[in-house]
N, CA, C and O atoms as CSV, one atom per row, in Angstrom:
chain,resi,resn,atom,element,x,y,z
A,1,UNK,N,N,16.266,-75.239,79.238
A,1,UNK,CA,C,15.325,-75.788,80.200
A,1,UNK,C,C,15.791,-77.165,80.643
A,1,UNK,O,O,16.124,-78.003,79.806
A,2,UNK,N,N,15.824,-77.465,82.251
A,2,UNK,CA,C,15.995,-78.767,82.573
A,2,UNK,C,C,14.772,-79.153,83.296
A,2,UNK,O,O,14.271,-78.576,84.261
A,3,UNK,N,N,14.377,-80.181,82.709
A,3,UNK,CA,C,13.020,-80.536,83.088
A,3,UNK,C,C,13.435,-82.195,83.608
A,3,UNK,O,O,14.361,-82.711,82.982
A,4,UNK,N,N,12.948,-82.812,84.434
A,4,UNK,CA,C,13.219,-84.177,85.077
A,4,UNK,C,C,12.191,-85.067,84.519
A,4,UNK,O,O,12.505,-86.123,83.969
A,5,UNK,N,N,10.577,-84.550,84.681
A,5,UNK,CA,C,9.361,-85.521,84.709
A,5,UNK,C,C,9.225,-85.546,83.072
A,5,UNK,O,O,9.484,-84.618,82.306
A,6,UNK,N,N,8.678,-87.054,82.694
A,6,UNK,CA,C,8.497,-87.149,81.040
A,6,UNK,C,C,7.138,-86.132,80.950
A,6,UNK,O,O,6.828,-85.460,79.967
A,7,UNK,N,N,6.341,-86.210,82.371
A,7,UNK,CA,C,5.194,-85.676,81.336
A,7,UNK,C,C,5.120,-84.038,81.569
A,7,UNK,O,O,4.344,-83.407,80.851
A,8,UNK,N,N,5.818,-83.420,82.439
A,8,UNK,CA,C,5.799,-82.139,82.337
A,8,UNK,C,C,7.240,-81.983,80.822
A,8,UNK,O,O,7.186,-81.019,80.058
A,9,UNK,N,N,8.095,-82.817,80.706
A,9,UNK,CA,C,8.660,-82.503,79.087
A,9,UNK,C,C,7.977,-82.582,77.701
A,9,UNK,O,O,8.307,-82.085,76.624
A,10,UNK,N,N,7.029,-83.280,78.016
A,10,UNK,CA,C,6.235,-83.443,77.319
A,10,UNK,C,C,5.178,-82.090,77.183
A,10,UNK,O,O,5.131,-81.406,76.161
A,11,UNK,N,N,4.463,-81.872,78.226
A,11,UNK,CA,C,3.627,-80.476,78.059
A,11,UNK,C,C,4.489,-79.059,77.772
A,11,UNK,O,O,4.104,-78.069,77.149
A,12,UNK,N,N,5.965,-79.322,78.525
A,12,UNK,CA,C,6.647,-77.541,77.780
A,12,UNK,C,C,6.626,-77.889,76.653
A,12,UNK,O,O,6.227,-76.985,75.919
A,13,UNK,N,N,6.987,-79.214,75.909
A,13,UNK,CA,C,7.470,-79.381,74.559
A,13,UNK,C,C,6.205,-79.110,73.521
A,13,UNK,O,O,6.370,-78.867,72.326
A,14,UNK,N,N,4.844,-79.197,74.210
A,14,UNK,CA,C,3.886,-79.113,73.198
A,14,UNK,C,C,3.803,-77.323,73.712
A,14,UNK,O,O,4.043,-76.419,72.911
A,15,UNK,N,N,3.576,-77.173,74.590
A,15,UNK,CA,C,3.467,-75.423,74.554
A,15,UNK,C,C,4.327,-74.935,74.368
A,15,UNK,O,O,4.390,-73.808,74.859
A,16,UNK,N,N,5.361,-75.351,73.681
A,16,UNK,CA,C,6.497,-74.288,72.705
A,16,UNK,C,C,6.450,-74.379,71.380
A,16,UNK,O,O,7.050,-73.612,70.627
A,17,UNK,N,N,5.677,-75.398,70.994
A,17,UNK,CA,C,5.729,-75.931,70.195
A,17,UNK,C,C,3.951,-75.131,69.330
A,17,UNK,O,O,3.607,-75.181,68.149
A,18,UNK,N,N,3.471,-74.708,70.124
A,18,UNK,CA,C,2.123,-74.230,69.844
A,18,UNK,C,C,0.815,-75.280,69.984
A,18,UNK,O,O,-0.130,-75.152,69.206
A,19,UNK,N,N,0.813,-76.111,70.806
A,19,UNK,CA,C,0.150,-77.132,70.421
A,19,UNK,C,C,-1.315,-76.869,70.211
A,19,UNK,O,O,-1.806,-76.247,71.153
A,20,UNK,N,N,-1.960,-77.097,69.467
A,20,UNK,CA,C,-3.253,-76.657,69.025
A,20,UNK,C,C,-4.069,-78.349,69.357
A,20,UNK,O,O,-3.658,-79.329,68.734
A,21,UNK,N,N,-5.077,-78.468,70.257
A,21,UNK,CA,C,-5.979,-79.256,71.083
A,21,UNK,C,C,-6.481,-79.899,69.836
A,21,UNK,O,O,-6.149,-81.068,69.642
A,22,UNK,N,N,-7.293,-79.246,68.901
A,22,UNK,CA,C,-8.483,-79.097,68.157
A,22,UNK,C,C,-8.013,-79.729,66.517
A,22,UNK,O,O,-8.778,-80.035,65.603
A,23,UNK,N,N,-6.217,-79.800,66.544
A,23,UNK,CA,C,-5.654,-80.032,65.427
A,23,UNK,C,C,-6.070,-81.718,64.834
A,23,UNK,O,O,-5.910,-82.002,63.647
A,24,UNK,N,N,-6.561,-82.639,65.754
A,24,UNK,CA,C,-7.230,-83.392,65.169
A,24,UNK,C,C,-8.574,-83.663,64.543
A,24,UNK,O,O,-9.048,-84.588,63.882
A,25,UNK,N,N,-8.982,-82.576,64.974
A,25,UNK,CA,C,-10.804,-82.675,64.382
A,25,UNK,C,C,-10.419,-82.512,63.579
A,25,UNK,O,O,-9.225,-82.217,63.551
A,26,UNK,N,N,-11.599,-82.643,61.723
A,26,UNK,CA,C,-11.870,-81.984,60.975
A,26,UNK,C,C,-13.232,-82.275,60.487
A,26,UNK,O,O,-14.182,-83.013,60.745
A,27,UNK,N,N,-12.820,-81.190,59.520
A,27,UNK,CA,C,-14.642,-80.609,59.387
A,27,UNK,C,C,-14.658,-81.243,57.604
A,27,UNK,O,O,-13.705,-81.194,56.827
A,28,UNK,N,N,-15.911,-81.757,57.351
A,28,UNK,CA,C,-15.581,-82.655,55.938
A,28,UNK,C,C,-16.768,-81.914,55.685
A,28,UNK,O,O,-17.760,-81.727,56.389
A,29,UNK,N,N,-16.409,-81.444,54.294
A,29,UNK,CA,C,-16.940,-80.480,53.819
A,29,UNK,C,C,-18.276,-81.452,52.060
A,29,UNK,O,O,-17.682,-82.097,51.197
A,30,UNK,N,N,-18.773,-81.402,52.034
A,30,UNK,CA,C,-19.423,-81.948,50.477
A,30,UNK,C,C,-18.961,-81.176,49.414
A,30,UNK,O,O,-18.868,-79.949,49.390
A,31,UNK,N,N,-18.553,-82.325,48.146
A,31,UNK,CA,C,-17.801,-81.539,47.013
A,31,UNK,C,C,-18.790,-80.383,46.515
A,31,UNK,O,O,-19.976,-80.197,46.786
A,32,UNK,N,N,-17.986,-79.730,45.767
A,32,UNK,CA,C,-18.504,-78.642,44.874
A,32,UNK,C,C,-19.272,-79.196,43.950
A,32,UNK,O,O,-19.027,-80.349,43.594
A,33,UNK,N,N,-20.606,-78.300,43.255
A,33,UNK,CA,C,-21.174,-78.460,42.399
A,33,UNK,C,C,-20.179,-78.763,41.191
A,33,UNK,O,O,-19.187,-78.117,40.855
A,34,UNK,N,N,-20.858,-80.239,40.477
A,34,UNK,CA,C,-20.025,-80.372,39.402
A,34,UNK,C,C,-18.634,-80.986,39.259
A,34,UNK,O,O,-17.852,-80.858,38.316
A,35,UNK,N,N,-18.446,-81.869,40.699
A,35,UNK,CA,C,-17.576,-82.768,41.469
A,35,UNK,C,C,-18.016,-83.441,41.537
A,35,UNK,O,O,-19.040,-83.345,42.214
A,36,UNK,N,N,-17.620,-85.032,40.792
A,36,UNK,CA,C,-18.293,-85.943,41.395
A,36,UNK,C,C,-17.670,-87.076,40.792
A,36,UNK,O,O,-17.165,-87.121,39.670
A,37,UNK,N,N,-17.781,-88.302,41.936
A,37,UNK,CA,C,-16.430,-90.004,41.489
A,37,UNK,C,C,-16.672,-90.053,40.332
A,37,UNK,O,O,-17.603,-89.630,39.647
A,38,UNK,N,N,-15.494,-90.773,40.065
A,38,UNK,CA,C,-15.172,-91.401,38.702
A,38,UNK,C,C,-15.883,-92.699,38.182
A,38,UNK,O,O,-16.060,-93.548,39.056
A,39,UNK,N,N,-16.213,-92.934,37.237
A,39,UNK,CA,C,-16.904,-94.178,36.980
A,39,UNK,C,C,-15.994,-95.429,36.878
A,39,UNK,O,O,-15.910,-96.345,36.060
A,40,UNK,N,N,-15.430,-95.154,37.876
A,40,UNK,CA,C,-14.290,-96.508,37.839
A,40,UNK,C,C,-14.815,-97.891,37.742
A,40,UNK,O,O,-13.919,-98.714,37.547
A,41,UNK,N,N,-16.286,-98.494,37.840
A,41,UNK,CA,C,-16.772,-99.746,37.095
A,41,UNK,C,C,-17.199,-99.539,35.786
A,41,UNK,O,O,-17.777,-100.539,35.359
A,42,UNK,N,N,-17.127,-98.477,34.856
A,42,UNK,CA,C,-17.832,-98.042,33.881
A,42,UNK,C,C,-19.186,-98.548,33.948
A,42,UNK,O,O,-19.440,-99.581,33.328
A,43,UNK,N,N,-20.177,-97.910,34.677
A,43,UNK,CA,C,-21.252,-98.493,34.672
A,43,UNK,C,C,-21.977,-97.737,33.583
A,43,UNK,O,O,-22.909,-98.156,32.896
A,44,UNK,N,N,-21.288,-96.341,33.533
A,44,UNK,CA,C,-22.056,-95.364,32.168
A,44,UNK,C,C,-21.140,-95.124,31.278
A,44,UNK,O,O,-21.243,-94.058,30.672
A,45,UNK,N,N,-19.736,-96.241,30.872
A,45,UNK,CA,C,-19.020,-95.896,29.719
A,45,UNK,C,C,-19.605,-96.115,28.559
A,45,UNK,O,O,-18.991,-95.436,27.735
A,46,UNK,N,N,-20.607,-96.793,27.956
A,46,UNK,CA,C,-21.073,-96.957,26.777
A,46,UNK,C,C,-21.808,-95.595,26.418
A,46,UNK,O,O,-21.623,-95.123,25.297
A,47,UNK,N,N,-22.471,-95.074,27.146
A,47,UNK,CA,C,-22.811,-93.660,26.744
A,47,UNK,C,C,-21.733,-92.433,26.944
A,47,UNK,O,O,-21.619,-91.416,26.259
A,48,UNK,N,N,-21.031,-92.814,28.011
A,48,UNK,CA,C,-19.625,-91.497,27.342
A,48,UNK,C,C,-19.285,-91.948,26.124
A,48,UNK,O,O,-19.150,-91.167,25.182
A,49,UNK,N,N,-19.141,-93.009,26.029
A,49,UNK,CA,C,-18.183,-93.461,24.484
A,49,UNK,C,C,-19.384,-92.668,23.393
A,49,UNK,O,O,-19.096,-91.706,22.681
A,50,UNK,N,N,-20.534,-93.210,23.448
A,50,UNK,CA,C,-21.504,-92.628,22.396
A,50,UNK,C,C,-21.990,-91.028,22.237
A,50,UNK,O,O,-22.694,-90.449,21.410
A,51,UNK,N,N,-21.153,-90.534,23.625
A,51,UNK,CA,C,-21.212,-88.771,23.545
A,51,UNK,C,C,-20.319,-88.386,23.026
A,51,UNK,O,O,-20.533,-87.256,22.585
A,52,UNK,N,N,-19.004,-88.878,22.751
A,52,UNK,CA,C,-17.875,-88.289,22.904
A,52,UNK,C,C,-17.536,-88.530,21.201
A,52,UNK,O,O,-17.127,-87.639,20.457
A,53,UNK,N,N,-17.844,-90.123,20.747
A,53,UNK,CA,C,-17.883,-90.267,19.233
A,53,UNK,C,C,-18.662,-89.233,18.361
A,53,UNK,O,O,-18.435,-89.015,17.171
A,54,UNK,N,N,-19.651,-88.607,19.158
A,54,UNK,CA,C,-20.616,-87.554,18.559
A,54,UNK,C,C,-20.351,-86.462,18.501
A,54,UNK,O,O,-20.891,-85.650,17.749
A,55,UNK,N,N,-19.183,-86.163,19.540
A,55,UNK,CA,C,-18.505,-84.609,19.638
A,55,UNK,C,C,-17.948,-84.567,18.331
A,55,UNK,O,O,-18.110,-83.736,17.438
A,56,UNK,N,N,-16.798,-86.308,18.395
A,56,UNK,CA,C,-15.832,-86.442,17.113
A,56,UNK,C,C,-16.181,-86.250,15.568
A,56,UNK,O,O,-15.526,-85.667,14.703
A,57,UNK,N,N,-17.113,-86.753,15.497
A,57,UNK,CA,C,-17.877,-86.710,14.280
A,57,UNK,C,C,-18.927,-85.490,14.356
A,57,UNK,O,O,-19.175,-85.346,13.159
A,58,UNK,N,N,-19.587,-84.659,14.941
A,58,UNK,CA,C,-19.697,-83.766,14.754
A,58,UNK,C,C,-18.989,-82.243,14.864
A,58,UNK,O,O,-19.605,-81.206,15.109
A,59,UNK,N,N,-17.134,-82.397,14.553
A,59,UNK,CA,C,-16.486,-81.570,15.063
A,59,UNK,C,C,-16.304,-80.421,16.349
A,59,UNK,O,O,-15.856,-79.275,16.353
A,60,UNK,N,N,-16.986,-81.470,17.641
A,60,UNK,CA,C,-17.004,-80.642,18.839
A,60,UNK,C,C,-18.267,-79.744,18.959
A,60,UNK,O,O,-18.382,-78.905,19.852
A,61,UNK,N,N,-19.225,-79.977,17.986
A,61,UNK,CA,C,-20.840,-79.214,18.204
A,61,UNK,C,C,-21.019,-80.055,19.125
A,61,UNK,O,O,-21.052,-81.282,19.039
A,62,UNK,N,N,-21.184,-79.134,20.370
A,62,UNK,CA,C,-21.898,-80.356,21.235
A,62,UNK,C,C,-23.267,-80.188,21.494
A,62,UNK,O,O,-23.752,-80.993,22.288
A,63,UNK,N,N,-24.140,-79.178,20.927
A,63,UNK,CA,C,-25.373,-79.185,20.834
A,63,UNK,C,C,-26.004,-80.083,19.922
A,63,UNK,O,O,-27.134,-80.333,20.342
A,64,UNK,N,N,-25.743,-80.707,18.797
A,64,UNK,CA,C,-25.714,-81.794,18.262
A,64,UNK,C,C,-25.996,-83.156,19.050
A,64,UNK,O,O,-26.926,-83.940,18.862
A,65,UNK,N,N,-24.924,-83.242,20.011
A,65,UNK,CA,C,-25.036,-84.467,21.217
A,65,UNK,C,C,-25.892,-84.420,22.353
A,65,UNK,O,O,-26.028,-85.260,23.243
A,66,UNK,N,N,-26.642,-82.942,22.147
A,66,UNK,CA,C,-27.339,-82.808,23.722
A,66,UNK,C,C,-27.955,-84.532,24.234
A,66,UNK,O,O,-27.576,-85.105,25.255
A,67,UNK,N,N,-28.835,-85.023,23.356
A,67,UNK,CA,C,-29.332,-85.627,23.838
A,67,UNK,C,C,-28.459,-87.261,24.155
A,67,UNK,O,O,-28.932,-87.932,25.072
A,68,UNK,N,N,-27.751,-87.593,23.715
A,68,UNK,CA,C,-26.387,-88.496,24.583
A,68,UNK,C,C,-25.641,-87.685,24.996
A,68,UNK,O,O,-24.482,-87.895,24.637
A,69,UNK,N,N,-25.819,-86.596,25.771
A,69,UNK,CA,C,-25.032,-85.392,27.108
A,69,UNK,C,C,-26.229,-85.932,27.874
A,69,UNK,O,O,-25.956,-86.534,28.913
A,70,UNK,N,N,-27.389,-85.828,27.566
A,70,UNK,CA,C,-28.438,-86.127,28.282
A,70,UNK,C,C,-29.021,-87.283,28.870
A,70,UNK,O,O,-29.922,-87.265,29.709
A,71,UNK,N,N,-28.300,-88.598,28.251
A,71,UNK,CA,C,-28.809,-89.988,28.490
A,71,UNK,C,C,-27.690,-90.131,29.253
A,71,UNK,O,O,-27.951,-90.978,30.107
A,72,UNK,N,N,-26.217,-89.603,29.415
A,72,UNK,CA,C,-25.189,-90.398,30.038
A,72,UNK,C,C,-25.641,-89.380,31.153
A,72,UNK,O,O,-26.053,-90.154,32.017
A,73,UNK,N,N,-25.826,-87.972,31.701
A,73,UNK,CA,C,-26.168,-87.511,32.666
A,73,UNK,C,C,-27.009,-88.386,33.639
A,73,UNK,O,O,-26.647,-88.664,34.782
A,74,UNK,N,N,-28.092,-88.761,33.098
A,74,UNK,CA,C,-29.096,-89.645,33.352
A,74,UNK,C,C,-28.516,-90.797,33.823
A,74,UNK,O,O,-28.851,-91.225,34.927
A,75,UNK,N,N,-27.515,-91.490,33.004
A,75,UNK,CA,C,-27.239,-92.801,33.734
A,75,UNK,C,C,-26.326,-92.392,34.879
A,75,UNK,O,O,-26.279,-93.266,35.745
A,76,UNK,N,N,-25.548,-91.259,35.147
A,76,UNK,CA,C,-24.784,-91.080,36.301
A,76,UNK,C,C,-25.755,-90.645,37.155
A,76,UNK,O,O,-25.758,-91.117,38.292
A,77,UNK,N,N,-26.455,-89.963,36.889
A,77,UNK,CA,C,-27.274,-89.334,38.169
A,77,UNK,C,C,-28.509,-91.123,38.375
A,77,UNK,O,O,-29.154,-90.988,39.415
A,78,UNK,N,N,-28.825,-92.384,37.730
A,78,UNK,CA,C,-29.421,-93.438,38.553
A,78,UNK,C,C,-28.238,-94.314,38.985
A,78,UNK,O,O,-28.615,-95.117,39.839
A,79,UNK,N,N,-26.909,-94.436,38.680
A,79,UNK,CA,C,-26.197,-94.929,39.188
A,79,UNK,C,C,-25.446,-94.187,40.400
A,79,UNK,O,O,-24.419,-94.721,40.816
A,80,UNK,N,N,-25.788,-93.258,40.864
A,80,UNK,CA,C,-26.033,-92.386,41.824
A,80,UNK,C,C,-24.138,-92.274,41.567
A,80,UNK,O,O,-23.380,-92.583,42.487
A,81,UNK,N,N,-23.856,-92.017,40.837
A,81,UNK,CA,C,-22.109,-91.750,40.389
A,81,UNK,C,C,-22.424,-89.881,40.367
A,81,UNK,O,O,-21.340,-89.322,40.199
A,82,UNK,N,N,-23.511,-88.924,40.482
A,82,UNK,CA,C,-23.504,-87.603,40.910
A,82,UNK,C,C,-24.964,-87.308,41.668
A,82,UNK,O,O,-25.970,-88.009,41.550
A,83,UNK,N,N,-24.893,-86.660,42.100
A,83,UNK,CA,C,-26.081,-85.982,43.014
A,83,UNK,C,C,-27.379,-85.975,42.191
A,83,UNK,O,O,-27.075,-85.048,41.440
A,84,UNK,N,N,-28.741,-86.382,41.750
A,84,UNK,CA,C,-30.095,-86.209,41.316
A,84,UNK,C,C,-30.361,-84.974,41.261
A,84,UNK,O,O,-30.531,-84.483,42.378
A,85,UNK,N,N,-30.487,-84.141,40.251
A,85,UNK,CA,C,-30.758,-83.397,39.900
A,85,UNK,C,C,-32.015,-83.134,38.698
A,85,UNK,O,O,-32.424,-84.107,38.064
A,86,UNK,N,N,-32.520,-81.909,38.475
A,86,UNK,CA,C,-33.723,-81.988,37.100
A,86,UNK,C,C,-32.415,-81.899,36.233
A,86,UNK,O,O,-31.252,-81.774,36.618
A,87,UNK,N,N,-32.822,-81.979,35.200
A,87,UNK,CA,C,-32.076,-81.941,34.253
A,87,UNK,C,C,-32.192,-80.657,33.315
A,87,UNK,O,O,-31.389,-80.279,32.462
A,88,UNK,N,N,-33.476,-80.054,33.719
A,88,UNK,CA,C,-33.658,-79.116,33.171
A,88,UNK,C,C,-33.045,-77.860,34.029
A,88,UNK,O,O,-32.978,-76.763,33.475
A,89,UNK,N,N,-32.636,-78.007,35.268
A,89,UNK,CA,C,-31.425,-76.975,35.977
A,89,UNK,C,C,-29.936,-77.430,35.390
A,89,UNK,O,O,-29.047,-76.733,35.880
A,90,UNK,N,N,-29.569,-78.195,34.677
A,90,UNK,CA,C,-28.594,-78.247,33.850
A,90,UNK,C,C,-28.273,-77.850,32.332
A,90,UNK,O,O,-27.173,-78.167,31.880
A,91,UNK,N,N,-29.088,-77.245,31.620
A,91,UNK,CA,C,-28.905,-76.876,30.778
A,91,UNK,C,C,-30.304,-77.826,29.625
A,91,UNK,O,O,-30.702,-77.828,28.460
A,92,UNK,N,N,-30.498,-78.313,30.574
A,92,UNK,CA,C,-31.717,-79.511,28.935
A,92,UNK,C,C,-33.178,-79.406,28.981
A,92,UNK,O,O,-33.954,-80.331,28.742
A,93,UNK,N,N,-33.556,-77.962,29.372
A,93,UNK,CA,C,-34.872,-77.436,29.065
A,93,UNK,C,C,-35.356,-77.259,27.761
A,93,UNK,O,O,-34.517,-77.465,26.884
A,94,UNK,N,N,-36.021,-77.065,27.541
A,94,UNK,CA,C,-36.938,-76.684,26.105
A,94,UNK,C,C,-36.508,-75.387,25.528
A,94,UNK,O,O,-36.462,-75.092,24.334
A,95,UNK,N,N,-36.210,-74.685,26.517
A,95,UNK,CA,C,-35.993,-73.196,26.552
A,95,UNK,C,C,-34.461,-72.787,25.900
A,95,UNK,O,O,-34.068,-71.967,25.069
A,96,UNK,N,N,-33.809,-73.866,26.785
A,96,UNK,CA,C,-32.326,-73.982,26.372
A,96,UNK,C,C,-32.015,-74.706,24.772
A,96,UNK,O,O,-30.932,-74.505,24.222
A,97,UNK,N,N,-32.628,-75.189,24.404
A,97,UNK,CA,C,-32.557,-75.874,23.364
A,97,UNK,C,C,-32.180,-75.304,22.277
A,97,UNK,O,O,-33.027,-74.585,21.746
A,98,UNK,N,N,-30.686,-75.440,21.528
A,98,UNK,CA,C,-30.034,-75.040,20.692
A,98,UNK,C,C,-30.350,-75.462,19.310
A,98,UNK,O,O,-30.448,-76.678,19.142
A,99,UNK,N,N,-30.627,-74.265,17.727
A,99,UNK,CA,C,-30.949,-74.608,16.818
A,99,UNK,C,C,-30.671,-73.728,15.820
A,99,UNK,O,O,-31.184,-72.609,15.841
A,100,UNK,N,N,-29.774,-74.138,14.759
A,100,UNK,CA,C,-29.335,-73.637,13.653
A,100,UNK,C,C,-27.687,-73.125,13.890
A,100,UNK,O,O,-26.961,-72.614,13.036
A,101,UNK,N,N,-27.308,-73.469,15.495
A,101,UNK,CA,C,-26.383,-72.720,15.640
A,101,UNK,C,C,-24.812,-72.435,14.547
A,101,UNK,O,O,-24.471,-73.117,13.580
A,102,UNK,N,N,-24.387,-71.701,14.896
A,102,UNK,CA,C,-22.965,-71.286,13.982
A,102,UNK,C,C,-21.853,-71.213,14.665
A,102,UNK,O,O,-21.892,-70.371,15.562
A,103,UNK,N,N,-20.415,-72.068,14.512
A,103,UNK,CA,C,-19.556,-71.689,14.934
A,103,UNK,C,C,-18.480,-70.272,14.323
A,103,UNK,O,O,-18.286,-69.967,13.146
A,104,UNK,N,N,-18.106,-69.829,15.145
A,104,UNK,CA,C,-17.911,-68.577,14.641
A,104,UNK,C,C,-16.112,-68.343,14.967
A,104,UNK,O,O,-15.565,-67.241,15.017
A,105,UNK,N,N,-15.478,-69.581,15.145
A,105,UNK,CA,C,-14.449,-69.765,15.329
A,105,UNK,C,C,-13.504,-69.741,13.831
A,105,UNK,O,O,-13.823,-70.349,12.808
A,106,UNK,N,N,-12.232,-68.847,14.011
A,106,UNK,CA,C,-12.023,-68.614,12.884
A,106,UNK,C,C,-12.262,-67.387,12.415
A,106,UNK,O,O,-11.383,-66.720,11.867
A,107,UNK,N,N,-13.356,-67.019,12.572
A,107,UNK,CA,C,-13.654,-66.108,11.899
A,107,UNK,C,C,-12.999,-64.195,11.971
A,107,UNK,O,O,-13.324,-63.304,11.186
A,108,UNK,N,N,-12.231,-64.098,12.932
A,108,UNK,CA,C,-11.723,-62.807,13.390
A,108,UNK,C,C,-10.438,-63.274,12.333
A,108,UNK,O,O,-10.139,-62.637,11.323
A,109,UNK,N,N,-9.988,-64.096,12.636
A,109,UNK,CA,C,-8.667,-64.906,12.609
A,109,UNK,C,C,-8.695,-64.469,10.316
A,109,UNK,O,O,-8.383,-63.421,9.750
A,110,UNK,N,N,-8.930,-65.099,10.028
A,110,UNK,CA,C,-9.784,-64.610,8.470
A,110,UNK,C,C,-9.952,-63.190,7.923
A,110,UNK,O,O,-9.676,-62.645,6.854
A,111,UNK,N,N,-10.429,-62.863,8.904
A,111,UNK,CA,C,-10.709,-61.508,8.463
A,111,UNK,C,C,-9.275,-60.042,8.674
A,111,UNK,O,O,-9.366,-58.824,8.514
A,112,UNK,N,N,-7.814,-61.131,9.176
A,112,UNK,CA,C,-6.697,-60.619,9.096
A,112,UNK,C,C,-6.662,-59.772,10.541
A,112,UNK,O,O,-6.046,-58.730,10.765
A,113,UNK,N,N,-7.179,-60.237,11.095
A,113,UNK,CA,C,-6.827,-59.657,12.885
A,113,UNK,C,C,-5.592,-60.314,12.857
A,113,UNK,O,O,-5.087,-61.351,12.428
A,114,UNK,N,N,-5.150,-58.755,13.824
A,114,UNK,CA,C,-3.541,-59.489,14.466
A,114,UNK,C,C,-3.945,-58.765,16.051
A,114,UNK,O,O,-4.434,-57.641,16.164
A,115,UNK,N,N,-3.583,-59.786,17.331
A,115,UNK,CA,C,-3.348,-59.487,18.362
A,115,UNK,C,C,-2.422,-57.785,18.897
A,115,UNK,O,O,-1.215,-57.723,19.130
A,116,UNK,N,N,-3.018,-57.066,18.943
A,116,UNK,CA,C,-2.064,-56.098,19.757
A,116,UNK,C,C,-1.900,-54.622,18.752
A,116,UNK,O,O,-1.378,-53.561,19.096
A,117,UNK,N,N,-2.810,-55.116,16.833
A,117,UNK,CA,C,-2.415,-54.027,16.154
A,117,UNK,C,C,-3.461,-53.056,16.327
A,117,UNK,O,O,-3.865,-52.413,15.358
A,118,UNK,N,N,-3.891,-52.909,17.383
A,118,UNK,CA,C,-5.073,-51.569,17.389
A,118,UNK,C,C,-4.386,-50.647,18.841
A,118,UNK,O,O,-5.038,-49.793,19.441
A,119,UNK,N,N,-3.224,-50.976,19.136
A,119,UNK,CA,C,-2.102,-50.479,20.052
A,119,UNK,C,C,-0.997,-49.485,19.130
A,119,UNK,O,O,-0.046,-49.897,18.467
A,120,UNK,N,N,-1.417,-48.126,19.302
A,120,UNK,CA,C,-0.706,-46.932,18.407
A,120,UNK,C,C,0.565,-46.488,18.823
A,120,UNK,O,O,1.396,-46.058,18.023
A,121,UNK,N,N,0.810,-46.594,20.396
A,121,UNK,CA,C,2.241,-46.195,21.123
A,121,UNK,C,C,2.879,-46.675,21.923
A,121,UNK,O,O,2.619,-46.964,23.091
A,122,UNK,N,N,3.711,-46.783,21.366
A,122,UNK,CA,C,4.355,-47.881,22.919
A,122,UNK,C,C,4.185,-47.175,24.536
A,122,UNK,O,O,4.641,-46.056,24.767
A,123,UNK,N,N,3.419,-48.050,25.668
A,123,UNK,CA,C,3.660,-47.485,26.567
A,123,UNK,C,C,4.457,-48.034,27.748
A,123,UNK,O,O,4.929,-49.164,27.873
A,124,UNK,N,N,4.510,-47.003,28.584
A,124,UNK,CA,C,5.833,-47.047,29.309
A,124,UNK,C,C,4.895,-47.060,30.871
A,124,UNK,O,O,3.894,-46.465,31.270
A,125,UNK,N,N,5.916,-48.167,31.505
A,125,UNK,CA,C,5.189,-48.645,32.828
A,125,UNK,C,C,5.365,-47.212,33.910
A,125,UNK,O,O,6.144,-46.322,33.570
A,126,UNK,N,N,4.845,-47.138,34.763
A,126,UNK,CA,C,4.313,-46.698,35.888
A,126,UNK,C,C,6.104,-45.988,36.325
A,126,UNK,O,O,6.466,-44.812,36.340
A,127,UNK,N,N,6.861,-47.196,36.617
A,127,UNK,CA,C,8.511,-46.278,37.152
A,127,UNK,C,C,8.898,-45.785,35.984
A,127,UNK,O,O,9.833,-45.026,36.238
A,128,UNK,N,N,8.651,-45.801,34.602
A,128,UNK,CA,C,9.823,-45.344,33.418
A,128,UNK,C,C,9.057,-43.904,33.348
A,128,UNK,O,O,7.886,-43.539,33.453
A,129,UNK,N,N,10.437,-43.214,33.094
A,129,UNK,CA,C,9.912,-41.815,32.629
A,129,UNK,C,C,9.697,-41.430,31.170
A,129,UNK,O,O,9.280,-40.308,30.882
C-alpha cells in the first residue's frame, strides 16, 4: 500500500490492525466475596496476632478461637478494611457453634491405610490393548 496523507495512514493502519473503538473503556467490576485490602496500617493487627497465637497454641483448632476469629472480623468490618456484614452469615451463629469437637486427622493414616491398595489390577488406558 502507498498511502501519501498521515491521517488516511493512520486509519488503514488501525483497520488492519483490527482497531477496536471501545478498547479503552472498562468495566470495574467489585471484588469477590471474601476479597478484601490488606491491613497495611495494622489497624486490626493486635487481634490477628491474638487469633493466630490461639490457632498456635491450640494446635490449629480453630473453633477454640472462634471468638478472636470473631473480634478481629469485627474490627475489619468497623475499620471498614471488608464489607459489613452479620456475622452470623459468616459462620458465628448460635447454631453454628462448635462443641466437643474431634480431630480426626491421622487417623486412617494409623489404622495402616496405604493410598491405591484397594486397586486389584493393573489397568490399561483407553489406546493399550
Amino acid at each position: 500500500l502507498h498511502v501519501t496523507s498521515p491521517f488516511k495512514k493512520k486509519y488503514i493502519t488501525e483497520a488492519l490492525m483490527g482497531f477496536n473503538s471501545s478498547a479503552g473503556k472498562s468495566v470495574v467490576k467489585p471484588p469477590q466475596r471474601g476479597i478484601f485490602p490488606l491491613d497495611h496500617d495494622g489497624e486490626c493487627k493486635t487481634r490477628m496476632k491474638d487469633f493466630v497465637s490461639c490457632l498456635n497454641r491450640s494446635d490449629n483448632d480453630h473453633h477454640k478461637c472462634r471468638e478472636l476469629s470473631r473480634a478481629y472480623l469485627q474490627c475489619r468490618m468497623d475499620k471498614q478494611l471488608m464489607a459489613a456484614e452479620d456475622l452470623d452469615n459468616l459462620g458465628f451463629s448460635k447454631d453454628a457453634q462448635v462443641e466437643n469437637a474431634k480431630s480426626l486427622e491421622g487417623v486412617i493414616e494409623s489404622q495402616g491405610f496405604r493410598a491405591g491398595k484397594h486397586i486389584q489390577k493393573k489397568r490399561k488406558w483407553f489406546f493399550q490393548s
